[in-house]
N, C-alpha and C positions, 0 to 999 in steps of 0.2 A: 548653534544659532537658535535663538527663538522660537515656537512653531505659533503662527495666527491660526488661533483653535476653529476660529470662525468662519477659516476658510470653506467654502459649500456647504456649511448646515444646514439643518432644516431652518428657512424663516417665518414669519407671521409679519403683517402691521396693520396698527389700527385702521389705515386704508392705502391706497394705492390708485396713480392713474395709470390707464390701456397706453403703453404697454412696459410700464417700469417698475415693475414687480418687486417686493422686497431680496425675492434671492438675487435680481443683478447685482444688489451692493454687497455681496459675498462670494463672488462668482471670482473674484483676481482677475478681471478686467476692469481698471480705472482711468482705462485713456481712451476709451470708446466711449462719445459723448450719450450714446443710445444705453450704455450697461451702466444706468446707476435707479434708484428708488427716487419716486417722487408721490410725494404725500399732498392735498390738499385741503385738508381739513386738519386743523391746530388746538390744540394740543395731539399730538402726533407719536403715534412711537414705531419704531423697528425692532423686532425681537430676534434673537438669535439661540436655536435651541443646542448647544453645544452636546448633546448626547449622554453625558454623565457628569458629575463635580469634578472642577478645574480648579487650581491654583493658577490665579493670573495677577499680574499687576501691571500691565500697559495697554494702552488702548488708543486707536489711530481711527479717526472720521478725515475723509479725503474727499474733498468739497466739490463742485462744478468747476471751477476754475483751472483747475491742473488738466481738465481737457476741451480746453479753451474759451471759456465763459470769462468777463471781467472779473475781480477780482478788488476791492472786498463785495461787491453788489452781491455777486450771488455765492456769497458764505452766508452759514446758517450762523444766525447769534446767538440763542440762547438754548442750550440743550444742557441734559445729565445724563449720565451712567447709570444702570439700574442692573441690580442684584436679584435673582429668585431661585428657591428649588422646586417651587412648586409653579410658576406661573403665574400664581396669584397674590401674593403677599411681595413687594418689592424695597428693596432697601438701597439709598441713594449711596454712589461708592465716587463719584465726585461728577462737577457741575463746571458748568463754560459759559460765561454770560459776555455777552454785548462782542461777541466772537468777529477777527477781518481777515483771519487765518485761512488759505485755501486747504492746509492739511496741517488736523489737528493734532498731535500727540503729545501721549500726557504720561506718566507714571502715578499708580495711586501712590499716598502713604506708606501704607501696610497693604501686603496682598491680599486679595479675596477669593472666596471657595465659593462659587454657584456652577448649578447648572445653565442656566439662562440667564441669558444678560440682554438689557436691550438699550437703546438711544430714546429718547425720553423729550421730544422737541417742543417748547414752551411756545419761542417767537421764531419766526424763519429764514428766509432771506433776505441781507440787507436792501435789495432789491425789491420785494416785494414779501412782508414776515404774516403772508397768509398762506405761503406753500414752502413744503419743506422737503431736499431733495440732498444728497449724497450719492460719491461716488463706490467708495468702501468704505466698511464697518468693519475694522480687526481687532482682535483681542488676543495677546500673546501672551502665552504659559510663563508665569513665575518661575525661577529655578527651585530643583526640589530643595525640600523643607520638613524636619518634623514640626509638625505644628504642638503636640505635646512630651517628654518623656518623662515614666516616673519611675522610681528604683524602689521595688521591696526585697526586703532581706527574709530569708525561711522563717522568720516569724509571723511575716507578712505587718512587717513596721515596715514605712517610710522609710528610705536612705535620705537625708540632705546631699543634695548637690550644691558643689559653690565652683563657679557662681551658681543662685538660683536659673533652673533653666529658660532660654529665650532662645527663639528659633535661628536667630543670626547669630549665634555663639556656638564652635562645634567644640570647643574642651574644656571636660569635666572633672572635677576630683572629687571624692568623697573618703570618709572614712568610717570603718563599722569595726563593732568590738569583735571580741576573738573570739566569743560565744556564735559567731555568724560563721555558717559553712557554705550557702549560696546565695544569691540574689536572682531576682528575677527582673526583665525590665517591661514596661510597656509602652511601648512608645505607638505616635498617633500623627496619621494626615490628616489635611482636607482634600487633598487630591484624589480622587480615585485611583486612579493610574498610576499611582506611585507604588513602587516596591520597596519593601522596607524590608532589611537584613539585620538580627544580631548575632553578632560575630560568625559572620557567611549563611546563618539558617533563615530560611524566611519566616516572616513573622507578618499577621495579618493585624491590621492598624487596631487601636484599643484592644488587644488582646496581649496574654504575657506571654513571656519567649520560653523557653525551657529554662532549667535551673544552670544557673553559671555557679561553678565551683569558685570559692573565694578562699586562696590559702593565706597563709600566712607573708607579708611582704606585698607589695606591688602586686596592683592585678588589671590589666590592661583590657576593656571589650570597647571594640568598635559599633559601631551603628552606619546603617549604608540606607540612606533613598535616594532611588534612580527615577526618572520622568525620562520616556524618550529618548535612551541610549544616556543622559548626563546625571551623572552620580554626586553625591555632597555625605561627607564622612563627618561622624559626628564621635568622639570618644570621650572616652570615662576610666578614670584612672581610682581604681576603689582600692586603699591600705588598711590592711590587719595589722592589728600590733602583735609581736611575736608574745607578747605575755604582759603583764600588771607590770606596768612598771613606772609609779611615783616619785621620783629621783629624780633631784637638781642635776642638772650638769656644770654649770659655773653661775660662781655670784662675780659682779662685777661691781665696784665700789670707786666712784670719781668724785673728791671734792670738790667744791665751787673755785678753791685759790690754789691747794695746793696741788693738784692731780691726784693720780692714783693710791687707792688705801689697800692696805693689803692686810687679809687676814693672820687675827693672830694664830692660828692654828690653820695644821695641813687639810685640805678642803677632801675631805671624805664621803660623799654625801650616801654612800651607801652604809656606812657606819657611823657617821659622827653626825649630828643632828644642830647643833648648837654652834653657832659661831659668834665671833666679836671682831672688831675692828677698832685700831687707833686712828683717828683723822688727826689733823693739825688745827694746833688753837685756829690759826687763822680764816678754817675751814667754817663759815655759819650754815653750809647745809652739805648734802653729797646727793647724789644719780645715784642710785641703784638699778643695776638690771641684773634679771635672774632668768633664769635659760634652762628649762627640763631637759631630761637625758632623753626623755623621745618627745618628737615635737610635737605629737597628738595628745597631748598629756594637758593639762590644764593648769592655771597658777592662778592663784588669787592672796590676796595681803590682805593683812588686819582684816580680817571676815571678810573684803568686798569682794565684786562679783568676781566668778572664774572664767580665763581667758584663754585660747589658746597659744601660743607662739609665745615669745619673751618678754618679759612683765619689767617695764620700767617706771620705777618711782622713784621722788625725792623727798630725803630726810631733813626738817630743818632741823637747825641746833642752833636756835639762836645765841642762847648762852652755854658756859660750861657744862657736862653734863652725860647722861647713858642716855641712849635712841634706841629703843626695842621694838623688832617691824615681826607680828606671826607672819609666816610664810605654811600654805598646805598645796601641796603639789596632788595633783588627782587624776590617777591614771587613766590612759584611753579606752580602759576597761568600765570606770563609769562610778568605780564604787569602791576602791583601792585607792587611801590615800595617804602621804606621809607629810608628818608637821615636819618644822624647820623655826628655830629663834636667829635670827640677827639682832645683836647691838652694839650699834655704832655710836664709840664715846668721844664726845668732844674734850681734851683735857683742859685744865686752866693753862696759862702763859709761862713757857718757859726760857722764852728769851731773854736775851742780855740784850738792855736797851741802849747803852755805849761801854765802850772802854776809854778809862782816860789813861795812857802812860807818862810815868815823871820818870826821865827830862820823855821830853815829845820824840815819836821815831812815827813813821808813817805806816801803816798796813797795806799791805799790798796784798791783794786778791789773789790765790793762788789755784785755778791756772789764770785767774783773770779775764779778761783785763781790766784794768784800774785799783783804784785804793779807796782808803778808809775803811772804815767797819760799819758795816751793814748787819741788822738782825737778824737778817734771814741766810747769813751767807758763811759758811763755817770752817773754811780753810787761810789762811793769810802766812804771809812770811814778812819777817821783818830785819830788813839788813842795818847794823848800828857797829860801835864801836866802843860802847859804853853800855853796862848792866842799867836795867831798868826798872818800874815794879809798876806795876798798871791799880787801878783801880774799877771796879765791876757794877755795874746798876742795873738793876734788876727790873725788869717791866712789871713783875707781879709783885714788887715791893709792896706793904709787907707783907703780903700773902706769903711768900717765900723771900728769907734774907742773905742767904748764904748759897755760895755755890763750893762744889772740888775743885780743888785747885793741887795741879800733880807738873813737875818738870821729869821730864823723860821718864824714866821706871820707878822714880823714888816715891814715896812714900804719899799719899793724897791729902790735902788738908782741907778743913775750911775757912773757904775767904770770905769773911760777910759783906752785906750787901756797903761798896760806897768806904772803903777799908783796904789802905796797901794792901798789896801782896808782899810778899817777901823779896828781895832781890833777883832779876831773871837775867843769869851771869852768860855774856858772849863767850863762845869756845873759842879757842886758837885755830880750831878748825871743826870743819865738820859744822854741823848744827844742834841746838837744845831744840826739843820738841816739847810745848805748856799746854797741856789738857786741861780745858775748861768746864765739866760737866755739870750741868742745870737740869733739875728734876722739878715738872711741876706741881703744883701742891696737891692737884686732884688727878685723877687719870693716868696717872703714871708714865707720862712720855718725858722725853731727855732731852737734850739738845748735849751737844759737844763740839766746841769748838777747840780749832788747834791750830797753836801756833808757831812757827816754824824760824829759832832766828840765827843770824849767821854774822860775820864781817861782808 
């Protein structure tokens, strides 16, 4: 629950009439029409010396009316809140104009740290705004709160906190290199009264806590402020890397049409440095993402900035061609770092842009479903009862004119571009299998189709 700090402090105010003194409207009697302050001379205030610095953020004025006076006549209209630690310098912490409220309350913004607080009355009651009178004045405790924390490491460097620290966020992460053996913390109220713990030791506000040991792995410290028996735990989760460690964990390669590219070579990234990919003609750019072995590790491409977490970029390839991306991985250590080349080549067209067979038999997509002969689709079966001999055209005509041309194990030939093939004789049973193999003229990728045909 709450505590109204305001309850019986010492008061002051700028005046008072015999006999409604400024402590009745602190006293927790607001129904006894006799126990409230009454001011007659405006501008006007009530002070309230709460004894040391407070965190608060609500504030409650309890008008005439809640003990039995009309209502809005004798509400005060126009008053503010006022801030001080000294009494004399005040700062406005919020304001109530043209007020019909018998009982006011309000929540600042952001909470405020003073010792003394007072009511600040401009105009009075709507009734008559030359005298100014209430029945309580309360001011209730914020929940605790560090108002600052800052992390040094035994070098006495800054730790980054992420998030950066804010008083309404209690979890922390950071990470320090493996050259760091402890950290220290400082953390900080406005409250007086608050008790600040890290990791169970007490620690006095702006001052540093003892040294926390920082191993290797995960290293968990809490923070505790209590106000009043109610506690608010604030943690900090700080990772050492067990050692330098610059190293990709995977590269990931997705063309824009064709899907996934896969490396030509076994992905080694602790000993192989250098990789390459085949995408598909069809491919005019690819996603890359690349993923360090430790996630506190940094990535950056073609010299731009270094980042930490997974680095995703994309490669155009407008036309045929080689894509070379530098890749340097920079470990959590700060100063340890390993290159890495990727190039990803677009090759020219290796597709067969139809088939014609003489006499006609139909393609059938094999698992299917459907027929005809599609570019991109490399299996078909053809059921006839007569030899056939097809004809080949080539998309990258004349870039490339000829393809292989093989019936079951025999022997491979070339069939040029737009050119019988040879005769492709039905078995009595069983099936002939026609490998069709197209290699493009740059980049070295294949296509193979095959054809599968029967009675």
């Amino acid at each position: 629950m709450a505590i109204n700090l305001a309850l019986k402090k010492p008061t002051i105010s700028s005046s008072y009439l015999q006999p409604y003194e400024p402590a009745r409207a602190v006293n927790g009697d607001y129904m006894t029409p006799m126990s409230r302050w009454l001011c007659t001379h405006l501008p006007g205030w009530l002070t309230v010396d709460l004894g040391e610095v407070y965190s608060f953020d609500r504030w409650v004025v309890r008008q005439m009316p809640i003990a039995g006076w009309p209502s809005p006549d004798y509400c005060m209209s126009d008053f503010t809140l006022q801030g001080s630690n000294d009494a004399e310098s005040w700062a406005d912490l919020d304001n109530v104009a043209a007020n019909t409220s018998a009982i006011v309350d309000r929540m600042l913004t952001a909470a405020a740290s003073y010792r003394y607080v007072r009511v600040y009355v401009t105009k009075g009651l709507n009734a008559n705004d030359k005298f100014a009178s209430l029945m309580e004045f309360e001011i209730y405790q914020a929940p605790p709160s560090l108002a600052g924390l800052i992390v040094k490491d035994n070098s006495d460097h800054t730790v980054e906190l992420n998030p950066a620290f804010n008083s309404s966020t209690d979890s922390y992460k950071a990470t320090v290199l493996l050259s760091v053996a402890s950290v220290t913390l400082i953390p900080t109220v406005l409250d007086s009264s608050a008790v600040i713990k890290v990791n169970s030791t007490e620690v006095v506000s702006g001052t540093s806590s003892a040294p926390i040991t920082i191993n290797v792995g995960t290293n968990q410290i809490e923070v505790s402020v209590t106000v009043d028996g109610v506690t608010k735990i604030y943690t900090i989760e700080i990772t050492k890397a067990a050692a330098a460690n610059p190293y990709l964990k995977a590269i990931s390669i997705t063309g824009n049409n064709k899907g996934a590219i896969s490396l030509d070579q076994t992905f080694d990234p602790k000993n192989s440095f250098n990789y390459t990919a085949l995408a598909d003609y069809d491919d005019t750019s690819a996603t890359v993402v690349l993923t360090a072995d430790d996630p506190n590790a940094k990535l950056s491409v073609n010299g731009g900035a270094s980042s930490s977490g997974p680095a995703t970029f994309s490669v155009t390839m407008s036309s045929p061609g080689d894509y070379s991306t530098a890749i340097v991985v920079e470990a959590a250590d700060g100063t340890t770092t390993q290159s890495y080349s990727l190039k990803v080549t677009r090759p020219s067209s290796a597709y067969i842009s139809s088939i014609d067979p003489i006499p006609a038999v139909t393609f059938i997509k094999d698992p299917g479903p459907g027929t005809g002969f599609v570019r991109d689709y490399y299996n078909y079966k053809v059921v006839t009862t007569v030899a056939f001999r097809i004809k080949v055209f080539l998309e990258d005509y004349p870039n490339i004119n000829k393809v292989s041309f093989q019936i079951n194990s025999g022997s491979s030939t070339d069939l040029p571009h737009d050119a019988f093939s040879s005769p492709i004789p039905v078995p009595a049973a069983g099936s002939n299998f026609v490998t069709i193999t197209v290699t493009s003229q740059t980049g070295g990728a294949t296509k193979k189709y095959i054809i599968e045909v029967s009675k």
